[in-house]
SEKELO-928483 format. One line per field, with one value per atom (N, C-alpha, C): residue in one letter; x, z, y; residue number from 0; atom name. Coordinates in steps of 0.05 Angstrom, whole numbers, plus 5000, padded with zeros to 4 digits. Layout:
<pts>
code: [A,...]
X: [X,...]
Z: [Z,...]
Y: [Y,...]
pos: [NUM,...]
site: [CA,...]
</pts>
This chain:
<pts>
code: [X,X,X,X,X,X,X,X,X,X,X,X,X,X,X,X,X,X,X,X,X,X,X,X,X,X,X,X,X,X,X,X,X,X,X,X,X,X,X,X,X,X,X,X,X,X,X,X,X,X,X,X,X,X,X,X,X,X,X,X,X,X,X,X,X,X,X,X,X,X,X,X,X,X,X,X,X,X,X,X,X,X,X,X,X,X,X,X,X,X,X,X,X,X,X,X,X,X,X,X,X,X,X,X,X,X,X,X,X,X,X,X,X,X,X,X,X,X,X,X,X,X,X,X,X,X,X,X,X,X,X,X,X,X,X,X,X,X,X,X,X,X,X,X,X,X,X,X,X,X,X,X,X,X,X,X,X,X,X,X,X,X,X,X,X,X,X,X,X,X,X,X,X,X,X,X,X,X,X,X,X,X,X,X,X,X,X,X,X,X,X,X,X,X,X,X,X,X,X,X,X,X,X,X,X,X,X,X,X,X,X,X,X,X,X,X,X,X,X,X,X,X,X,X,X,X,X,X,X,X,X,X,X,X,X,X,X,X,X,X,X,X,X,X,X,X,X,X,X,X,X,X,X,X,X,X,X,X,X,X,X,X,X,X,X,X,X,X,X,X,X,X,X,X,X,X,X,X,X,X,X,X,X,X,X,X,X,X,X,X,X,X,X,X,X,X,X,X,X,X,X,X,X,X,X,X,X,X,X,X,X,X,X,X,X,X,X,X,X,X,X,X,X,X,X,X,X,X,X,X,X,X,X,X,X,X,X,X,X,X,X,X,X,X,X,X,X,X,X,X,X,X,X,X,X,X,X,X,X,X,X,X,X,X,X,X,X,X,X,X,X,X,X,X,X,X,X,X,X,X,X,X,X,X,X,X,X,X,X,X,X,X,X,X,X,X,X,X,X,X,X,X,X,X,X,X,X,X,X,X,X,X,X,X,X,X,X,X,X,X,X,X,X,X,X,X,X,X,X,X,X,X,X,X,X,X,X,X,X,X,X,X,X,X,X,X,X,X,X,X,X,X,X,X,X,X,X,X,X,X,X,X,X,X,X,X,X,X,X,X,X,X,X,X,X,X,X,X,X,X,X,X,X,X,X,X,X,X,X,X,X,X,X,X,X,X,X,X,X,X,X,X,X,X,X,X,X,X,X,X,X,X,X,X,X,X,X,X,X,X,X,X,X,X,X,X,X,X,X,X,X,X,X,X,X,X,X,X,X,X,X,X,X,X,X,X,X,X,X,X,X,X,X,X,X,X,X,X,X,X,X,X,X,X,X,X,X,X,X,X,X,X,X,X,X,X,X,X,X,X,X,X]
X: [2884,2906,2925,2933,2957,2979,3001,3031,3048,3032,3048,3034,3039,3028,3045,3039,3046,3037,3059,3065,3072,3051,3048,3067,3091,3105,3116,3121,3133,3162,3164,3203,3208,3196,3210,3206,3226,3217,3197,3194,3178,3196,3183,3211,3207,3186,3188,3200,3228,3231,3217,3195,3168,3158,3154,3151,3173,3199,3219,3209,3207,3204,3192,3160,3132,3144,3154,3164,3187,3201,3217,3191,3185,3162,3145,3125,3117,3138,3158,3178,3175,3187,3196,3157,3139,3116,3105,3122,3114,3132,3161,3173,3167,3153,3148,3130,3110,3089,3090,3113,3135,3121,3116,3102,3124,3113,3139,3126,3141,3137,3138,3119,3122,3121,3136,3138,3152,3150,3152,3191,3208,3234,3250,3237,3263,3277,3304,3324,3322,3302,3302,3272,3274,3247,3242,3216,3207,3210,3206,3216,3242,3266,3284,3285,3275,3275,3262,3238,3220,3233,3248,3264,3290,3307,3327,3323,3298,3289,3274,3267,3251,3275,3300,3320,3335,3334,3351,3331,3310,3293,3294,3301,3301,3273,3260,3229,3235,3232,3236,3217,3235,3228,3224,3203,3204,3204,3219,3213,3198,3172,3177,3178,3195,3200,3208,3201,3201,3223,3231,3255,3266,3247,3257,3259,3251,3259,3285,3291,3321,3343,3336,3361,3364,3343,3354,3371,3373,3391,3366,3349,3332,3317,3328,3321,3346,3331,3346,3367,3381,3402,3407,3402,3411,3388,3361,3345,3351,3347,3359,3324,3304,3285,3271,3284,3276,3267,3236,3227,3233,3245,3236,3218,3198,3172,3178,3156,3161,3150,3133,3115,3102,3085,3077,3051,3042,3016,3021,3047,3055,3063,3072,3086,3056,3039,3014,2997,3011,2987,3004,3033,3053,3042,3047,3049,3021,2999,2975,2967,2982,2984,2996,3022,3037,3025,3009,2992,2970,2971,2949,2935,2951,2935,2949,2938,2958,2951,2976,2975,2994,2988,2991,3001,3032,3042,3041,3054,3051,3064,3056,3065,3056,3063,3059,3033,3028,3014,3015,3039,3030,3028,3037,3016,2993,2976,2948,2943,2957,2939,2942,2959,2967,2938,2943,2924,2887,2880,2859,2846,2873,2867,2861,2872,2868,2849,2832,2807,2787,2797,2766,2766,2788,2784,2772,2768,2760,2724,2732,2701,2679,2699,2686,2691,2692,2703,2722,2750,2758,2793,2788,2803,2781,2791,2784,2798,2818,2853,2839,2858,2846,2859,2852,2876,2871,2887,2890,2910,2908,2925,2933,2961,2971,2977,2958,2962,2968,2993,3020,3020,3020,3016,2980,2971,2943,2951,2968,2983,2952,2937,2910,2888,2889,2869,2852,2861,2840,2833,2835,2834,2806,2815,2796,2769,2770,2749,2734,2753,2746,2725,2736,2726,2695,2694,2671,2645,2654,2647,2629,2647,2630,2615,2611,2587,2560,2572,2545,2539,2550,2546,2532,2530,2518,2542,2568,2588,2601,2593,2603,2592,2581,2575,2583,2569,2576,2598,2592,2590,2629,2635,2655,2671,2670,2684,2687,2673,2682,2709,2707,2732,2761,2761,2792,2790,2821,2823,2838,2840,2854,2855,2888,2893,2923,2932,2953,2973,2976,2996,2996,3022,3028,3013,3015,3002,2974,2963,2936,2917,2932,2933,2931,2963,2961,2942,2934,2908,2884,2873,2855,2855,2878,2873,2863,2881,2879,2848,2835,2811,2793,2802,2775,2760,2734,2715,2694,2706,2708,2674,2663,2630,2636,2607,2607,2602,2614,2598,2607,2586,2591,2611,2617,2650,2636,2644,2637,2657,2681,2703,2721,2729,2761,2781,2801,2825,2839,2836,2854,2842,2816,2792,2796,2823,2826,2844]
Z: [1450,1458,1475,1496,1519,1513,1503,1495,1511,1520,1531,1552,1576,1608,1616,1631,1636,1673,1687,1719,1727,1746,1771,1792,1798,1834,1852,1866,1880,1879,1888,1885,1911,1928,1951,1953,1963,1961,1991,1994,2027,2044,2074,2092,2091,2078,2068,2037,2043,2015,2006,2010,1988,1973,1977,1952,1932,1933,1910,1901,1913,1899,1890,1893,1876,1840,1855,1824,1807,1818,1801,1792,1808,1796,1771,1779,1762,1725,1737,1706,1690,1710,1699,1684,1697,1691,1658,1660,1633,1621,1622,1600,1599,1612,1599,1575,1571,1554,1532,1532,1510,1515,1534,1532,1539,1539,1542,1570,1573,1599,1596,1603,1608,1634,1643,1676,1674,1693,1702,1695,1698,1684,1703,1727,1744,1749,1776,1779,1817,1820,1853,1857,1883,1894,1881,1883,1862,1832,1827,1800,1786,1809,1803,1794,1818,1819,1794,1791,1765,1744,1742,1713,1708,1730,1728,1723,1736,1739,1707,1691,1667,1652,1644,1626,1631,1656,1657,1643,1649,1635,1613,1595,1565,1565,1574,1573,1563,1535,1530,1537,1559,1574,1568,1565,1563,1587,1592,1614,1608,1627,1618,1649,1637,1659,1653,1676,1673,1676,1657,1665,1691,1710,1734,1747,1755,1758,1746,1727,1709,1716,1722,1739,1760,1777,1805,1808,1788,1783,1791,1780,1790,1762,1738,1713,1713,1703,1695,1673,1677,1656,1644,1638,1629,1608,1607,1590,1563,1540,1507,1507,1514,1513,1532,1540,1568,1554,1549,1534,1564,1559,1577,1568,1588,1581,1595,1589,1609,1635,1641,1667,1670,1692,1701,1690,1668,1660,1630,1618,1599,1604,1623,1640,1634,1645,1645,1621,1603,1584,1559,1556,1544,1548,1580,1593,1579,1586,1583,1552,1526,1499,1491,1508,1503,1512,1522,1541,1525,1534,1518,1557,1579,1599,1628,1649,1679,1706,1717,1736,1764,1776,1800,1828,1832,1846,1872,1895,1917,1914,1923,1923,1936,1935,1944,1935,1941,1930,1896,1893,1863,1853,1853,1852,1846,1873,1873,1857,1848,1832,1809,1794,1767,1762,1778,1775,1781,1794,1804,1775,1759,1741,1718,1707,1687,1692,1720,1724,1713,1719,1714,1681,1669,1644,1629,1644,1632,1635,1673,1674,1653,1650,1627,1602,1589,1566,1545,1567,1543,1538,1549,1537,1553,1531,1549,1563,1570,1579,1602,1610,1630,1655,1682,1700,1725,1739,1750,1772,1812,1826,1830,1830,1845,1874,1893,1920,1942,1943,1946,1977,1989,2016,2037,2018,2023,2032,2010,2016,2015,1989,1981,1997,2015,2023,2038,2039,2051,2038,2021,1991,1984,1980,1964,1985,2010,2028,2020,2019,2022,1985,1958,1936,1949,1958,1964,1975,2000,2015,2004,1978,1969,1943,1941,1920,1941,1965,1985,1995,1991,2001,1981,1954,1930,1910,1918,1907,1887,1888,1856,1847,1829,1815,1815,1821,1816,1792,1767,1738,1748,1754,1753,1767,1798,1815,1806,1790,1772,1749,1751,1729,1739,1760,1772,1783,1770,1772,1798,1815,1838,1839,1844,1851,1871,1874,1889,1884,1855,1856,1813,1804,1782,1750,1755,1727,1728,1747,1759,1748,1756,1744,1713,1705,1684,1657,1667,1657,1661,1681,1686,1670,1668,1654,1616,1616,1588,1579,1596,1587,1602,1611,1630,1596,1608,1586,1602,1587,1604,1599,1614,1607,1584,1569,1546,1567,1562,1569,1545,1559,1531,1549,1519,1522,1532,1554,1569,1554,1557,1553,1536,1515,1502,1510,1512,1525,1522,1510,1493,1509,1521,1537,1563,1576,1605,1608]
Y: [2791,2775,2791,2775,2791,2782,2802,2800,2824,2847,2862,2873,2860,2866,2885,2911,2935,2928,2927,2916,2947,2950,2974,2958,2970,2965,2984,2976,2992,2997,3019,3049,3024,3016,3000,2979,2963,2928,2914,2938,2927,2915,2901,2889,2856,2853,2819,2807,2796,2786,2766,2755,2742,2765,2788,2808,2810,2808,2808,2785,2764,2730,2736,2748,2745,2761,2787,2800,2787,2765,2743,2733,2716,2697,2706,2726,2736,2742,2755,2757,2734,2707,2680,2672,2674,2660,2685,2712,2719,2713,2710,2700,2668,2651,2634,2632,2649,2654,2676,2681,2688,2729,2739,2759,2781,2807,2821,2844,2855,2879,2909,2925,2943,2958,2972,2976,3000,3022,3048,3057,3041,3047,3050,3042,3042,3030,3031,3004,3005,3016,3012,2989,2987,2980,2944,2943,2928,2925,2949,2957,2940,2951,2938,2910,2899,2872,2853,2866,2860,2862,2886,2899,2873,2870,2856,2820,2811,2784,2777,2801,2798,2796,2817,2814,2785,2771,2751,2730,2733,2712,2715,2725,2737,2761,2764,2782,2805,2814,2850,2865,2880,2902,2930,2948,2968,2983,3003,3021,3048,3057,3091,3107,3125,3150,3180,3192,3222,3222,3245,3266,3270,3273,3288,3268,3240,3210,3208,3208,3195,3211,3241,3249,3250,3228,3226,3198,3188,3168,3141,3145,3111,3105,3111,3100,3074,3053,3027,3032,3036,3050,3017,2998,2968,2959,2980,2974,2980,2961,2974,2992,2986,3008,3019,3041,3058,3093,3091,3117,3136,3166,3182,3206,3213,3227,3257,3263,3300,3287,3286,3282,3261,3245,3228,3223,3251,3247,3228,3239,3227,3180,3194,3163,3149,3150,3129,3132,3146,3141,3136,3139,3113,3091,3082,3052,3043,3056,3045,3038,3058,3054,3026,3026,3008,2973,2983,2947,2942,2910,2904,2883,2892,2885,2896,2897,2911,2898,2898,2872,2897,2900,2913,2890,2900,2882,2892,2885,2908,2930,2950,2988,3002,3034,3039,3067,3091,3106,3113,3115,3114,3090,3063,3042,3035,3041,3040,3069,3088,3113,3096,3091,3082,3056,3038,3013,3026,3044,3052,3076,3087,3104,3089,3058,3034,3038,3026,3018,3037,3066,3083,3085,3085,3077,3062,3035,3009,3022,3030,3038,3054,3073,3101,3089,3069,3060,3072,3083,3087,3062,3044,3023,3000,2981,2948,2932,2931,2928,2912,2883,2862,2884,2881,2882,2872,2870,2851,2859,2843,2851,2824,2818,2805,2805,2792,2793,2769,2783,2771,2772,2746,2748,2768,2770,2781,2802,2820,2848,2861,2862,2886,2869,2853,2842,2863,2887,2915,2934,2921,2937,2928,2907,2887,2879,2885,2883,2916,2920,2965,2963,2953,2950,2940,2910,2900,2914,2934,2956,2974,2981,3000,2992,2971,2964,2957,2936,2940,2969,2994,3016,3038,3022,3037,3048,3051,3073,3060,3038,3017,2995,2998,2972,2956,2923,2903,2897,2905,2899,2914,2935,2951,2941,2929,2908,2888,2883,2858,2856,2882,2892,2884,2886,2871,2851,2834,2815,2797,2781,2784,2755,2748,2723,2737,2707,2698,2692,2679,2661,2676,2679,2694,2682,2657,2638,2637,2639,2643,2675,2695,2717,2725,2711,2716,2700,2677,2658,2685,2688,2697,2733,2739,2765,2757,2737,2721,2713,2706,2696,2718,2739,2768,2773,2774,2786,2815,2838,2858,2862,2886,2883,2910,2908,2924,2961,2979,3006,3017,3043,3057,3081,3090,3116,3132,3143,3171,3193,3183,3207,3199,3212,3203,3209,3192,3191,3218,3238,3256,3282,3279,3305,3293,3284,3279,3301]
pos: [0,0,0,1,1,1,2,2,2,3,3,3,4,4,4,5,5,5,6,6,6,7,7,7,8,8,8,9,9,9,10,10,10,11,11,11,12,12,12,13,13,13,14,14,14,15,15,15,16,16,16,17,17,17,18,18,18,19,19,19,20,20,20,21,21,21,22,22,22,23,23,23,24,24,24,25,25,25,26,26,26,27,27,27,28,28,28,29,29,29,30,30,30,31,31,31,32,32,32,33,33,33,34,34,34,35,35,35,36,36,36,37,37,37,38,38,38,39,39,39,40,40,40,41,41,41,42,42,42,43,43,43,44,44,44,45,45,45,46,46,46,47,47,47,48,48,48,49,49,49,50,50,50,51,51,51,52,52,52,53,53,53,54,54,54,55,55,55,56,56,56,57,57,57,58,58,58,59,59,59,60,60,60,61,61,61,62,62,62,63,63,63,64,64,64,65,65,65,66,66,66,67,67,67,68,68,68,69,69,69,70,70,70,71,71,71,72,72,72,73,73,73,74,74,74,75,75,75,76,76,76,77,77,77,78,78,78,79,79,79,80,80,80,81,81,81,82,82,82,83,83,83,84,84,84,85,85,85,86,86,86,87,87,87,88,88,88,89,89,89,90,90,90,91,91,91,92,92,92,93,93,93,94,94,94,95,95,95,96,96,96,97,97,97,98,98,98,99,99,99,100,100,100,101,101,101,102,102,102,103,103,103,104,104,104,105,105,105,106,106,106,107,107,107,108,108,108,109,109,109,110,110,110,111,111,111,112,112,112,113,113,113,114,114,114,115,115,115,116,116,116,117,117,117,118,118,118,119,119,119,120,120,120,121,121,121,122,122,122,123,123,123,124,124,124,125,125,125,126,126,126,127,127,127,128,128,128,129,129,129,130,130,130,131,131,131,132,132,132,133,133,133,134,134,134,135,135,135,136,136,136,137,137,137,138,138,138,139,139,139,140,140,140,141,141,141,142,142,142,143,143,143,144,144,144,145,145,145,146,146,146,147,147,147,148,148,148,149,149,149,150,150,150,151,151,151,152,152,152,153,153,153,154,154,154,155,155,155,156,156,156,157,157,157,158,158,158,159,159,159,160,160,160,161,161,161,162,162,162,163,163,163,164,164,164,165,165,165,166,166,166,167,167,167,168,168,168,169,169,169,170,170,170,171,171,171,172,172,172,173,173,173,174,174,174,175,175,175,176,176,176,177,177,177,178,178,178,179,179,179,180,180,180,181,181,181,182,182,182,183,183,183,184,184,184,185,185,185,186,186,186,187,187,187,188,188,188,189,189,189,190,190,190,191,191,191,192,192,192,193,193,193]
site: [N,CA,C,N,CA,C,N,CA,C,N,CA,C,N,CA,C,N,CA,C,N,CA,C,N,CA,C,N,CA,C,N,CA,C,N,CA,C,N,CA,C,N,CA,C,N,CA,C,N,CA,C,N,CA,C,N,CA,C,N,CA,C,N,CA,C,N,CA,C,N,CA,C,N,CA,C,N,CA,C,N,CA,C,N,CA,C,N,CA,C,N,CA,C,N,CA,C,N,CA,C,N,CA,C,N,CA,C,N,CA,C,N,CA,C,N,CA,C,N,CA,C,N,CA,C,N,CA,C,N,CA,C,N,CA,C,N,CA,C,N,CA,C,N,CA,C,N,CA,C,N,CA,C,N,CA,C,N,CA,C,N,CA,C,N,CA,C,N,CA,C,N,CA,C,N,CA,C,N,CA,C,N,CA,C,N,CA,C,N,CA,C,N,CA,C,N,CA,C,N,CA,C,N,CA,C,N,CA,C,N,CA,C,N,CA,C,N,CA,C,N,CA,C,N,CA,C,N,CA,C,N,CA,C,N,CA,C,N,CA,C,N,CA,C,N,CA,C,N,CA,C,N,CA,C,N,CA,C,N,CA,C,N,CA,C,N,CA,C,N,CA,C,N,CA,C,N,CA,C,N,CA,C,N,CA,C,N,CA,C,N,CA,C,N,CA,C,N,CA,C,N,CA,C,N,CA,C,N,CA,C,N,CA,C,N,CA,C,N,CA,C,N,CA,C,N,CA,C,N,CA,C,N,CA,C,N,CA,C,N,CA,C,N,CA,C,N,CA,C,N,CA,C,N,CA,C,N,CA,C,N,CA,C,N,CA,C,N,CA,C,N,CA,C,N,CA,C,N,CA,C,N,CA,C,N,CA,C,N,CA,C,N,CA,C,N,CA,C,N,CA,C,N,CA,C,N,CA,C,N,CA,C,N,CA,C,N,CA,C,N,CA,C,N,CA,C,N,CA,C,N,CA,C,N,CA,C,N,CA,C,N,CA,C,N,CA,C,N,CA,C,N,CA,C,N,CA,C,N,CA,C,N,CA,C,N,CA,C,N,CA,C,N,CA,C,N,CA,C,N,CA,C,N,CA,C,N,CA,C,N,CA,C,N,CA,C,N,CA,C,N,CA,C,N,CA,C,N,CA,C,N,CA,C,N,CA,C,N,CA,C,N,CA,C,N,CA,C,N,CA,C,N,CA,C,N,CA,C,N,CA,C,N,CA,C,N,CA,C,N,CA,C,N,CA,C,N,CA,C,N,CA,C,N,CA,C,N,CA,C,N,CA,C,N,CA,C,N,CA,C,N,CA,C,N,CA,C,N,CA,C,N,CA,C,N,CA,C,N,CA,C,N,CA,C,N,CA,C,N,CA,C,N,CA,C,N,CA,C,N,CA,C,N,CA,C,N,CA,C,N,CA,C,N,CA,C,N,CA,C,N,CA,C,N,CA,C,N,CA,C,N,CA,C,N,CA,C,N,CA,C,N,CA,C,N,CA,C,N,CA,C,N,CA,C,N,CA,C]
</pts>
């Protein structure tokens, strides 16, 4: 069951405001489903926007962030739970403890590292966690050509491309992470020997 979706965004809001809408949207469509958030802890970017659009909806928010993030002044100082970690290695493997699924909004490089590092997890079995991009204006649409690419090129499995989830529109997503039935592999690695 999905109750706590852990949202990859971006430190910047991009120069189209339909990306802030999508990260309202998205808030409003998980607090309708009574679910809660986990997201990186900031108050800039997308982040922000996500962070501030979820508390107004009632959505309890967790933030996590590094130390060296929080004293540059871009921790959400308005969160009642904002964990801070040592480092970024800590940051994603809170977030990822803390989820029970991950939805990748538009961003920027650490974005796609955060959402691309879920995946090899799911791949290597060491979680089952849905995830999922929201693509918002056919932002990853070269992404998602580039994914395709390399399963006709040998470099990924069908079965593994299948592992992410990709829509358009936020209720759509979050249905579809709700009912993802991930494929069985077996554990390569434990989380703890990365």
């Amino acid at each position: 069951m999905v109750e706590n979706i852990c949202v990859f965004c971006g430190s910047n809001a991009g120069i189209d405001g339909v990306y802030a809408e999508a990260a309202r949207d998205l808030a409003r469509a998980i607090a309708g489903r009574g679910m809660r958030i986990v997201y990186g802890g900031g108050n800039i970017g997308l982040m922000g926007v996500l962070a501030e659009a979820s508390l107004a909806a009632g959505v309890r928010v967790t933030g996590v962030i590094p130390h060296a993030l929080l004293e540059r002044e871009v921790g959400h100082r308005g969160l009642v739970d904002l964990r801070v970690v040592n480092s970024m290695h800590e940051r994603k493997a809170l977030m990822a403890e803390l989820a029970d699924a991950f939805i990748a909004l538009p961003g920027g490089l650490g974005t796609f590292e955060e959402m691309f590092e879920m995946l090899t997890w799911v791949q290597l079995g060491i979680h089952r966690k849905p995830c999922g991009i929201l693509n918002v204006e056919g932002f990853y649409d070269s992404l998602i050509t580039f994914l395709d690419h390399a399963v006709i090129t040998g470099f990924l499995k069908p079965e593994h491309r299948g592992i992410l989830a990709v829509e358009r529109e936020s209720r759509a997503l979050l249905d579809r992470l709700a009912a993802q039935r991930l494929p069985e592999v077996r554990r390569w690695i434990e989380r703890d020997q990365i």
